[in-house]
C-alpha beads as a LAMMPS data file, in Angstrom:
LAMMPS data file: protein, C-alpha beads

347 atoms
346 bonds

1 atom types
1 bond types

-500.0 500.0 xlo xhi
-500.0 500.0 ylo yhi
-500.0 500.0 zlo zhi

Masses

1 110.0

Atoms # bond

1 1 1 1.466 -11.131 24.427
2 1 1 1.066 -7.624 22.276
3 1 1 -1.546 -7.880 19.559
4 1 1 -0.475 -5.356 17.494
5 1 1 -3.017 -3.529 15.278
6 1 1 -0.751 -0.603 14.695
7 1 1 0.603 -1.816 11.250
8 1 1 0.696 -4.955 8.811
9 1 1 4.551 -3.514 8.399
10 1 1 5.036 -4.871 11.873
11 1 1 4.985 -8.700 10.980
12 1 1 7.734 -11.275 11.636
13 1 1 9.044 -13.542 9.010
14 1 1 7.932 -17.176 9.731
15 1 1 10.226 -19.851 10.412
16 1 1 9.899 -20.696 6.882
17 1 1 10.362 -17.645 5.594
18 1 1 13.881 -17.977 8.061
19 1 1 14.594 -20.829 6.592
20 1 1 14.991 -19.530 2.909
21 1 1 16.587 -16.665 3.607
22 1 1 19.003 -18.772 5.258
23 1 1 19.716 -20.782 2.227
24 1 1 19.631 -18.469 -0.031
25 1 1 22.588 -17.796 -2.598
26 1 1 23.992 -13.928 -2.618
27 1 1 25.778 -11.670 -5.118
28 1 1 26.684 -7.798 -5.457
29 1 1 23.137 -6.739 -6.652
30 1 1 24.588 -3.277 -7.578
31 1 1 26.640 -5.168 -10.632
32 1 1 23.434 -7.494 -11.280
33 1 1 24.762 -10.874 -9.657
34 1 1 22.753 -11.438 -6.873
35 1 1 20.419 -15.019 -7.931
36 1 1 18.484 -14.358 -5.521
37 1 1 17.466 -11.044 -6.554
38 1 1 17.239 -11.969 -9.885
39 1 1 15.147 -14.459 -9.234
40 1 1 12.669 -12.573 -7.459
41 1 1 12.194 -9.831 -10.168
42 1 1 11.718 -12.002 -12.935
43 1 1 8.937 -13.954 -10.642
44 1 1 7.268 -10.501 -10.004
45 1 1 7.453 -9.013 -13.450
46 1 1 6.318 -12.815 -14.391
47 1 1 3.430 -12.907 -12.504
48 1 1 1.925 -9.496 -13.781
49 1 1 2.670 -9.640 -17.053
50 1 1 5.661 -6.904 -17.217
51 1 1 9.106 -7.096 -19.037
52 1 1 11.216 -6.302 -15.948
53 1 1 11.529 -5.280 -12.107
54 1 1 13.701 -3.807 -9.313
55 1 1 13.854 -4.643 -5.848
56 1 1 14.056 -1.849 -3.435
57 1 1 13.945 -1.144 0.273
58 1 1 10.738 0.259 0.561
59 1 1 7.365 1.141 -1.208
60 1 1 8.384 5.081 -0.702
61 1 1 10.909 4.552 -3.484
62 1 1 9.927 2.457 -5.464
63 1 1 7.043 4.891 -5.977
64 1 1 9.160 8.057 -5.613
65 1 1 11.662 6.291 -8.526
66 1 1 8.612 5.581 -10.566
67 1 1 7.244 9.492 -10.706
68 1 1 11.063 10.337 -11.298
69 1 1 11.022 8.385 -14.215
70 1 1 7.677 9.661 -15.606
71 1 1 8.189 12.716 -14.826
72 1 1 10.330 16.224 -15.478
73 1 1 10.648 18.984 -13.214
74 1 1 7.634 21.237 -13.703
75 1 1 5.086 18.459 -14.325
76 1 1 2.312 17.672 -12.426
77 1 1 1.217 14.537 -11.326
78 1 1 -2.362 13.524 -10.845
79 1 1 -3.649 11.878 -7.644
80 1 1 -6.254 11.380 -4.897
81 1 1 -5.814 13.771 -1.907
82 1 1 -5.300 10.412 0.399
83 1 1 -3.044 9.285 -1.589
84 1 1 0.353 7.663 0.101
85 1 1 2.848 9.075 -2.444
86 1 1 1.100 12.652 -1.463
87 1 1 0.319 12.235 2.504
88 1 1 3.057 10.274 3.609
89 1 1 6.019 10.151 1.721
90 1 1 7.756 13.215 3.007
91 1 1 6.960 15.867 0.263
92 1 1 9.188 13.917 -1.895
93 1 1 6.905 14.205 -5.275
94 1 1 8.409 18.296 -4.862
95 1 1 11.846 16.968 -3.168
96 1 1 12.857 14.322 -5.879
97 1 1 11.110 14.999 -9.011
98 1 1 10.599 18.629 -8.842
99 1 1 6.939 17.936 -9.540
100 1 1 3.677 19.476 -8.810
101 1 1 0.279 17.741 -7.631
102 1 1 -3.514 17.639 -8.505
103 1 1 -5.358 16.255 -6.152
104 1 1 -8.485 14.962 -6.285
105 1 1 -11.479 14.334 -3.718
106 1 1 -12.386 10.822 -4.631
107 1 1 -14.601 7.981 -3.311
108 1 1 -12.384 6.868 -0.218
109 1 1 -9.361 7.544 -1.810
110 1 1 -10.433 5.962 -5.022
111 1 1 -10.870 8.712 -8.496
112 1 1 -13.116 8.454 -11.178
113 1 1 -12.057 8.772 -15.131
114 1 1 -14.264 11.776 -15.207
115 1 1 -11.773 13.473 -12.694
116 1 1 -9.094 12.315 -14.007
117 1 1 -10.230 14.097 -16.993
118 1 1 -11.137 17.037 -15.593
119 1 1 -8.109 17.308 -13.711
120 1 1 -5.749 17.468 -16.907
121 1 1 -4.183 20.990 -17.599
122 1 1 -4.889 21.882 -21.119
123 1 1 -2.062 21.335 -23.497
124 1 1 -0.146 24.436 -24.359
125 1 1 -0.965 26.544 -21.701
126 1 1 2.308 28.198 -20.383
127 1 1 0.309 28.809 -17.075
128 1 1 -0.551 25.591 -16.001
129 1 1 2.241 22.814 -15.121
130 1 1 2.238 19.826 -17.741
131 1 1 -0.418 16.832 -16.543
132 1 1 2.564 13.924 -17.166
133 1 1 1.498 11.400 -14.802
134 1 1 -1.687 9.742 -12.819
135 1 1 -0.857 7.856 -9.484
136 1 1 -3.684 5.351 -7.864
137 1 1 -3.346 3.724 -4.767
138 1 1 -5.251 -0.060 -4.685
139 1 1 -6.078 -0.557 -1.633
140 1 1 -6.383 2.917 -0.319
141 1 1 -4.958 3.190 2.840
142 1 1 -6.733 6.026 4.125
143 1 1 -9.843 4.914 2.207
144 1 1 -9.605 2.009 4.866
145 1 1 -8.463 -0.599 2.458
146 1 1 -11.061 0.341 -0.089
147 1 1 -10.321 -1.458 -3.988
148 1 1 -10.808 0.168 -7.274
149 1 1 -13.000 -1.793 -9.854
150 1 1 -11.410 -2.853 -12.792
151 1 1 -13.519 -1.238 -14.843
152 1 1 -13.103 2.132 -13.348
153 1 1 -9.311 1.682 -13.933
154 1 1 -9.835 0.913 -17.687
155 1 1 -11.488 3.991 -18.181
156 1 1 -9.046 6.165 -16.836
157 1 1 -6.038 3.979 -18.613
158 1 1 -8.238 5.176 -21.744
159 1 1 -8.289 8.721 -20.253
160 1 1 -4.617 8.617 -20.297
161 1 1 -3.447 7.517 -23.419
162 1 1 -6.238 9.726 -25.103
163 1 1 -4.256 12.963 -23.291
164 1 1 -0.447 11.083 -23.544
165 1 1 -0.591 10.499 -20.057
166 1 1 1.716 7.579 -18.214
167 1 1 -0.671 5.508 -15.317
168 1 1 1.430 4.393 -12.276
169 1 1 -0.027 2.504 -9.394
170 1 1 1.104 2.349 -5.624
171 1 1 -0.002 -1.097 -5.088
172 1 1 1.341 -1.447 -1.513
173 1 1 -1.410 -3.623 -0.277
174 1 1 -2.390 -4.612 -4.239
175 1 1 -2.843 -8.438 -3.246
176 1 1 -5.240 -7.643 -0.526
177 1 1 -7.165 -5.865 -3.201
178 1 1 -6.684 -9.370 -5.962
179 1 1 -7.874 -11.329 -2.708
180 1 1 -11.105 -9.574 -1.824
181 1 1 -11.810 -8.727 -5.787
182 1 1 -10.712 -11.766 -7.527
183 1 1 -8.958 -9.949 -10.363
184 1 1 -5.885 -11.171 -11.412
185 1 1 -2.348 -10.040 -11.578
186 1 1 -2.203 -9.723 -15.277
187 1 1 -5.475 -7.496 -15.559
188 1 1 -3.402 -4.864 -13.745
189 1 1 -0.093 -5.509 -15.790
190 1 1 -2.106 -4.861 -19.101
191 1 1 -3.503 -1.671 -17.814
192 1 1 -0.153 0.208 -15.606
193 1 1 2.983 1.849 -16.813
194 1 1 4.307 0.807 -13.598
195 1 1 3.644 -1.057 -10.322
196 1 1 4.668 -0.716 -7.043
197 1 1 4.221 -4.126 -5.038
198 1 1 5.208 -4.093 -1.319
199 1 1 6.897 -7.255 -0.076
200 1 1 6.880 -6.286 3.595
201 1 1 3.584 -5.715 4.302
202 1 1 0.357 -8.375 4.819
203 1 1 2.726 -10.572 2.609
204 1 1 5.008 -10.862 6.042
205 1 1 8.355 -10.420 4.513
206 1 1 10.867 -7.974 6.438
207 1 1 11.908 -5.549 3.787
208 1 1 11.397 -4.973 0.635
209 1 1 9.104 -4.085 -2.491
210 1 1 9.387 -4.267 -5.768
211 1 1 8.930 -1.862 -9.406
212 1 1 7.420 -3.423 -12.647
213 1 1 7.777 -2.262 -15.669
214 1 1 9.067 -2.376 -19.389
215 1 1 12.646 -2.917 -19.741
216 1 1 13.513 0.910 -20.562
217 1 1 11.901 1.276 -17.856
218 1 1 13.468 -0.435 -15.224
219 1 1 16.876 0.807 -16.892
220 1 1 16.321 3.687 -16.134
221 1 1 14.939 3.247 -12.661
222 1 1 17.666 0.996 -11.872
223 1 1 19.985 4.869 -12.901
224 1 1 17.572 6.705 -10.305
225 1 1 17.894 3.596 -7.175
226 1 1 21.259 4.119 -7.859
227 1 1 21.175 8.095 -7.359
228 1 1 18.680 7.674 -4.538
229 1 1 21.099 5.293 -2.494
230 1 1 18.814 1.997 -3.278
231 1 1 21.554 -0.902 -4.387
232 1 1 21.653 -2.898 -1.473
233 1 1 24.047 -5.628 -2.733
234 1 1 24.377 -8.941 -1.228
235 1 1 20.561 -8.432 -0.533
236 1 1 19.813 -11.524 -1.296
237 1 1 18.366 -13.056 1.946
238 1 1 16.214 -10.365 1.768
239 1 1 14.788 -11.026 -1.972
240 1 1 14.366 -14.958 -0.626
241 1 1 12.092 -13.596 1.786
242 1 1 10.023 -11.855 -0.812
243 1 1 9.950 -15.135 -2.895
244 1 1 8.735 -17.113 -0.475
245 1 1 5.951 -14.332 0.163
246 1 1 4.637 -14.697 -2.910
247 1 1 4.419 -17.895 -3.279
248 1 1 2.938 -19.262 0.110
249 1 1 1.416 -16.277 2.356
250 1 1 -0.560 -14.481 -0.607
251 1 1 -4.235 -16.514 -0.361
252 1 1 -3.782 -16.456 3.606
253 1 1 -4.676 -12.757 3.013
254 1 1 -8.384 -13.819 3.237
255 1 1 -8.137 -14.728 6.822
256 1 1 -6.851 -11.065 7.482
257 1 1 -10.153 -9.647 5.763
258 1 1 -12.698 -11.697 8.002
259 1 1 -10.865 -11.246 10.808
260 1 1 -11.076 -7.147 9.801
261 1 1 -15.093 -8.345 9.179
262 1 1 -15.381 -9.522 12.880
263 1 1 -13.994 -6.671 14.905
264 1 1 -15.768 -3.835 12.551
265 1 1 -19.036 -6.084 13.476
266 1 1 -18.564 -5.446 17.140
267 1 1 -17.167 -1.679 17.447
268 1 1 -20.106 -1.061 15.626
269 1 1 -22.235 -2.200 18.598
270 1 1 -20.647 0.266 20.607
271 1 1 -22.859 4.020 21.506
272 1 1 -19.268 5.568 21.270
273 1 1 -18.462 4.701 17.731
274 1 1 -20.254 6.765 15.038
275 1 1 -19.062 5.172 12.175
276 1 1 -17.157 2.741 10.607
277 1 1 -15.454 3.237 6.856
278 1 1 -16.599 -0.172 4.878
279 1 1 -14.504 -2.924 5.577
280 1 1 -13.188 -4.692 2.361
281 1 1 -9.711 -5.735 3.603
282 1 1 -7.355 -5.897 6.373
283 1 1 -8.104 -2.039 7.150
284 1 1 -10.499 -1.021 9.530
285 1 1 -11.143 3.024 10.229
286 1 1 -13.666 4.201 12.821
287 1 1 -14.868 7.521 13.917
288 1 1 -15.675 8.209 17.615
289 1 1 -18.886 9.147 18.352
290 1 1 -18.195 13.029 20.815
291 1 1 -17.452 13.302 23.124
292 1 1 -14.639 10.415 23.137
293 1 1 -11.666 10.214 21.076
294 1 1 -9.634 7.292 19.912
295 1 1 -7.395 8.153 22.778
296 1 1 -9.625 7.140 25.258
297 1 1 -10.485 3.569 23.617
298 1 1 -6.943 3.258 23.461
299 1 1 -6.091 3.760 27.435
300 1 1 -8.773 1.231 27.817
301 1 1 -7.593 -1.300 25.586
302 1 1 -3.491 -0.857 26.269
303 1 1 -3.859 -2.950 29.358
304 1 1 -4.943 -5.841 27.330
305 1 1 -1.838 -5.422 25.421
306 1 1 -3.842 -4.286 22.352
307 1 1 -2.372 -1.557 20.911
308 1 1 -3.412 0.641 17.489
309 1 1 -3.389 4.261 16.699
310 1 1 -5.373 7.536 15.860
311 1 1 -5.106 9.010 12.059
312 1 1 -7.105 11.851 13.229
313 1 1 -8.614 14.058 16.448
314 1 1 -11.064 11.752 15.954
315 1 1 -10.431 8.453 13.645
316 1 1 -8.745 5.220 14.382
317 1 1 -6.976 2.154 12.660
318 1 1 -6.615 -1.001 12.953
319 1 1 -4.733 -3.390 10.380
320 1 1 -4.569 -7.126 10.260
321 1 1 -1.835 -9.105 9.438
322 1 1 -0.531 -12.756 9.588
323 1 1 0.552 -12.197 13.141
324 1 1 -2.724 -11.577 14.331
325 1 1 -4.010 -15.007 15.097
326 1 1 -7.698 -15.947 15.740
327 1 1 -7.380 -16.513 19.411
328 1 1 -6.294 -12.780 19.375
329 1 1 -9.135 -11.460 17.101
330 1 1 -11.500 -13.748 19.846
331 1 1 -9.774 -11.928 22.759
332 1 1 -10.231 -8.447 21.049
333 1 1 -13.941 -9.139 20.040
334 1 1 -15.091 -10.243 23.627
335 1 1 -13.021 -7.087 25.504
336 1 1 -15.002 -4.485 23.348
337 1 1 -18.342 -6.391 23.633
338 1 1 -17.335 -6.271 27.459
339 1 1 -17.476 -2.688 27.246
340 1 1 -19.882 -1.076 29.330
341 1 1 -19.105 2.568 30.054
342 1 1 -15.770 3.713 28.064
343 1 1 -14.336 6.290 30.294
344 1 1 -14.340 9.439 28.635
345 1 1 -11.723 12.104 28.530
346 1 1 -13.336 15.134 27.937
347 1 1 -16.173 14.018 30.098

Bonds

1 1 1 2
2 1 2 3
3 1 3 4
4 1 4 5
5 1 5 6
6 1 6 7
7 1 7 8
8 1 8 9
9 1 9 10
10 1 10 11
11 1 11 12
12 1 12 13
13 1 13 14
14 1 14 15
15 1 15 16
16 1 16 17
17 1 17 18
18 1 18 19
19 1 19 20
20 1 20 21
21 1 21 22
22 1 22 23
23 1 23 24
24 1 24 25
25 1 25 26
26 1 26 27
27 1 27 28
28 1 28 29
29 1 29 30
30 1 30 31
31 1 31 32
32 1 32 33
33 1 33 34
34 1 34 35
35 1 35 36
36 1 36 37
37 1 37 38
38 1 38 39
39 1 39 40
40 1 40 41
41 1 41 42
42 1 42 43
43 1 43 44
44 1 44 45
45 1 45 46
46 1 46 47
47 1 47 48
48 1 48 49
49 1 49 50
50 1 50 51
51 1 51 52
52 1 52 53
53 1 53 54
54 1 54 55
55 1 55 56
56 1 56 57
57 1 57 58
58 1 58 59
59 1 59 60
60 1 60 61
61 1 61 62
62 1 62 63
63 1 63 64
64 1 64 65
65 1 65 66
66 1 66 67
67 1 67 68
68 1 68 69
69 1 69 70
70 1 70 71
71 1 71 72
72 1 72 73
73 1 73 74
74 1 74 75
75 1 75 76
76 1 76 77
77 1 77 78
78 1 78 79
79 1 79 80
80 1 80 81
81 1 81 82
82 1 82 83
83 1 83 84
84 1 84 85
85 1 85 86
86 1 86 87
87 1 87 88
88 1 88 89
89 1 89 90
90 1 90 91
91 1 91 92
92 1 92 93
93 1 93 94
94 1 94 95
95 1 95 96
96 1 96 97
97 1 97 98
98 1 98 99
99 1 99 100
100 1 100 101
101 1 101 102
102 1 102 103
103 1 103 104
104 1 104 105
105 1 105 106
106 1 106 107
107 1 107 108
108 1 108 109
109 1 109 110
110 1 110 111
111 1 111 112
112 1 112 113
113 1 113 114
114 1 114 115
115 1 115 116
116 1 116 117
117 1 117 118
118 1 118 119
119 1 119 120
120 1 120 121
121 1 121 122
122 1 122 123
123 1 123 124
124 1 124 125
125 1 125 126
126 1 126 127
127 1 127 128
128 1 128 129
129 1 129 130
130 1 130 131
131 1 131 132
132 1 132 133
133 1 133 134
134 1 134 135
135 1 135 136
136 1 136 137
137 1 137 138
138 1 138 139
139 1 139 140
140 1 140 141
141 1 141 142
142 1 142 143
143 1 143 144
144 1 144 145
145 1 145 146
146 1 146 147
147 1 147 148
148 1 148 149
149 1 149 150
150 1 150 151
151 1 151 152
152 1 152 153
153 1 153 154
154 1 154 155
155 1 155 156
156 1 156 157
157 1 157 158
158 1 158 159
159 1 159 160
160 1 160 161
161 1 161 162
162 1 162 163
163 1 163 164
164 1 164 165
165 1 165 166
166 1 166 167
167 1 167 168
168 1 168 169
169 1 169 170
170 1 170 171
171 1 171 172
172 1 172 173
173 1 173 174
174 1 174 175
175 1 175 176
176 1 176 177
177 1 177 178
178 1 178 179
179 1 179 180
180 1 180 181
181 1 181 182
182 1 182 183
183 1 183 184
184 1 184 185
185 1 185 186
186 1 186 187
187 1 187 188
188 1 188 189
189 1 189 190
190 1 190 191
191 1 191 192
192 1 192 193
193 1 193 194
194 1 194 195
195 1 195 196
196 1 196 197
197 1 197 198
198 1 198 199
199 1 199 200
200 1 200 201
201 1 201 202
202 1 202 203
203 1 203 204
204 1 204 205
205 1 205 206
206 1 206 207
207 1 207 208
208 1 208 209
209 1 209 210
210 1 210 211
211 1 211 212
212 1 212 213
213 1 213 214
214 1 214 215
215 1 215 216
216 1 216 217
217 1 217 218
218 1 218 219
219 1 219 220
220 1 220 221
221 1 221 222
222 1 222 223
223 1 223 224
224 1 224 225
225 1 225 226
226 1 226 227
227 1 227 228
228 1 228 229
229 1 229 230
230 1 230 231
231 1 231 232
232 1 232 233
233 1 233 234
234 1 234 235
235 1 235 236
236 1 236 237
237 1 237 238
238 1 238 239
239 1 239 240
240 1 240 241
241 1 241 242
242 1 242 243
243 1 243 244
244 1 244 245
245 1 245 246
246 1 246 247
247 1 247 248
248 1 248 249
249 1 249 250
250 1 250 251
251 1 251 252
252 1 252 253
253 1 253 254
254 1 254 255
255 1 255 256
256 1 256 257
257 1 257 258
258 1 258 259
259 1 259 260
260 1 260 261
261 1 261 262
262 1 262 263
263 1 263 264
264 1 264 265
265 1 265 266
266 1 266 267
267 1 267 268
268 1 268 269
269 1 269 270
270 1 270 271
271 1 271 272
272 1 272 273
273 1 273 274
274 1 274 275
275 1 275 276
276 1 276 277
277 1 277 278
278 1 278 279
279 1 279 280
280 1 280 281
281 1 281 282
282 1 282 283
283 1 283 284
284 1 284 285
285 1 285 286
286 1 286 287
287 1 287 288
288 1 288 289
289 1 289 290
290 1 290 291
291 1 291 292
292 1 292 293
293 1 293 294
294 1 294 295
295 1 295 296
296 1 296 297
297 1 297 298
298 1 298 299
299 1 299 300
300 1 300 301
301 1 301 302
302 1 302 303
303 1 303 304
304 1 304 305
305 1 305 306
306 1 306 307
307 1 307 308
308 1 308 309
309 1 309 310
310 1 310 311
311 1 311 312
312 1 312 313
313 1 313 314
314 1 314 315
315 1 315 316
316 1 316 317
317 1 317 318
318 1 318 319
319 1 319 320
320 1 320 321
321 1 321 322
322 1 322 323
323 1 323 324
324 1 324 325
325 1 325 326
326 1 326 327
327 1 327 328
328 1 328 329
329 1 329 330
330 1 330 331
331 1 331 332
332 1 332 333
333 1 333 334
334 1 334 335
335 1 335 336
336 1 336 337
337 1 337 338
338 1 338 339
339 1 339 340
340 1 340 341
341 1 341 342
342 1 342 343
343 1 343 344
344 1 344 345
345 1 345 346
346 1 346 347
């Protein structure tokens, strides 16, 4: 059997999860009759707080409507350098919006109020774009699932509406972040213009995330899904999916996060790791000591049927997700502590 580290996109609905999708009543979403749909975005926008929300495909746009909607052509948005909407979503902050980007060196893909601050392009200046809009990511991805305190994120909401700034957050992996933090949904509802909640992620469902917002708001990001090809229609199976996410695999999250604990705890017994990014979620990053590469604790661990990847010459990730089961973390955990000698490729 695969355990597959690669992703938490690469989970399975459970039979559950099967089940009410199955049963689930459908509509044309596009002309705002699918129940199911309907159902889900008010539980979302519910459960934060917000007016309103849209159901989308994907975390890219929902995140790429949000800046669309914040933004004009010329603007610049504000972000960390890690950041998803500027390292992986295929330039489209240029592409769709016709935006620029500051980015920021934060803590582990986390920024400060101060740089926020510092960041903003002085009003009037026919040089500089206009600072419109400032994107965090909670958990950062590349920051190895790291969470933003809520305190840092109430200065920089004050930061923004001192400078007439909107504050949108790419929350792929947001309830891994509530989990480990114990901050509730509503704390971040009070404090965002917009949220961008993935569905399809450690939550387990196959597609899907969702955009939260006031009801202008979603208006007009319902306009841009439109534009963008979004409406999916009788999508309704899908949004069942995303309801029963929510309301039965979000607290299993924890499990994720000690199992993450455990297999950090042993790679960092090994001589060819150098260092391990803290562990606060599902994310685990590690750094290979030279003269190995992640390649080569890959070749050793494929056999197994373990697979994961490199994010850089020398970095790797794993992520943990419901389909990781503890018999698997136990059979990952006693293969690396059986490591003797990794072979070694530039060796």
């Amino acid at each position: 059997m695969l355990i597959d580290y690669r992703s938490d996109t690469v989970t399975r609905p459970t039979p559950g999860m099967l089940d009410a999708m199955h049963l689930a009543p459908l509509g044309d979403d596009v002309f705002g009759e699918d129940p199911s749909i309907n159902a889900l975005e008010r539980q979302a926008s519910d459960m934060f707080g917000m007016q309103a929300g849209l159901f989308c495909p994907s975390g890219t746009m929902t995140n790429q409507i949000a800046i669309k909607c914040h933004t004009q052509p010329g603007d610049e948005v504000i972000c960390d350098y890690d950041s998803h909407i500027y390292q992986y979503e295929g330039g489209g902050i240029a592409f769709n919006a016709g935006c620029s980007v500051r980015l920021l060196s934060g803590d582990r893909g986390r920024i400060t109020a101060a740089q926020v601050m510092e960041g903003i392009n002085t009003v009037g200046d026919v040089h500089k774009a206009v600072s419109r809009l400032v994107s965090l990511e909670n958990t950062a991805n590349r920051g190895g699932g790291s969470c933003y305190a809520l305190s840092e994120i109430e200065g920089i909401r004050t930061v923004c509406d001192r400078h007439g700034l909107a504050l949108h957050l790419d929350g792929a992996r947001l309830f891994n972040a509530l989990i480990a933090t114990g901050d509730q949904p509503r704390d971040y509802g009070r404090l965002f213009d917009s949220i961008s909640i993935c569905l399809s992620k450690g939550l387990g469902a196959p597609v899907g995330s969702l955009l939260l917002g006031n009801v202008d708001f979603i208006k007009k990001a319902r306009r841009i899904r439109k534009v963008f090809g979004g409406g999916m229609r009788q999508a309704g199976m899908l949004a069942a999916a995303g309801q029963y996410a929510l309301e039965h695999q979000v607290n299993r999250l924890a499990e994720d996060h000690r199992h993450a604990t455990a297999i950090a705890e042993a790679l960092a017994q090994k001589p060819f790791i150098e260092s391990i990014l803290p562990v606060e979620t599902n994310i685990i990053i590690a750094e290979m000591r030279q003269p190995w590469k992640p390649q080569d604790l890959m070749d050793y661990l494929r056999p197994f049927n373990i697979e994961f990847f490199a994010i850089s010459p020398r970095r790797f990730r794993l992520v943990l997700h419901l389909d990781i089961t503890p018999a698997m973390v136990e059979r990952t955990i006693s293969l690396i502590n059986d490591i003797n000698i990794l072979p070694c490729s530039q060796a």
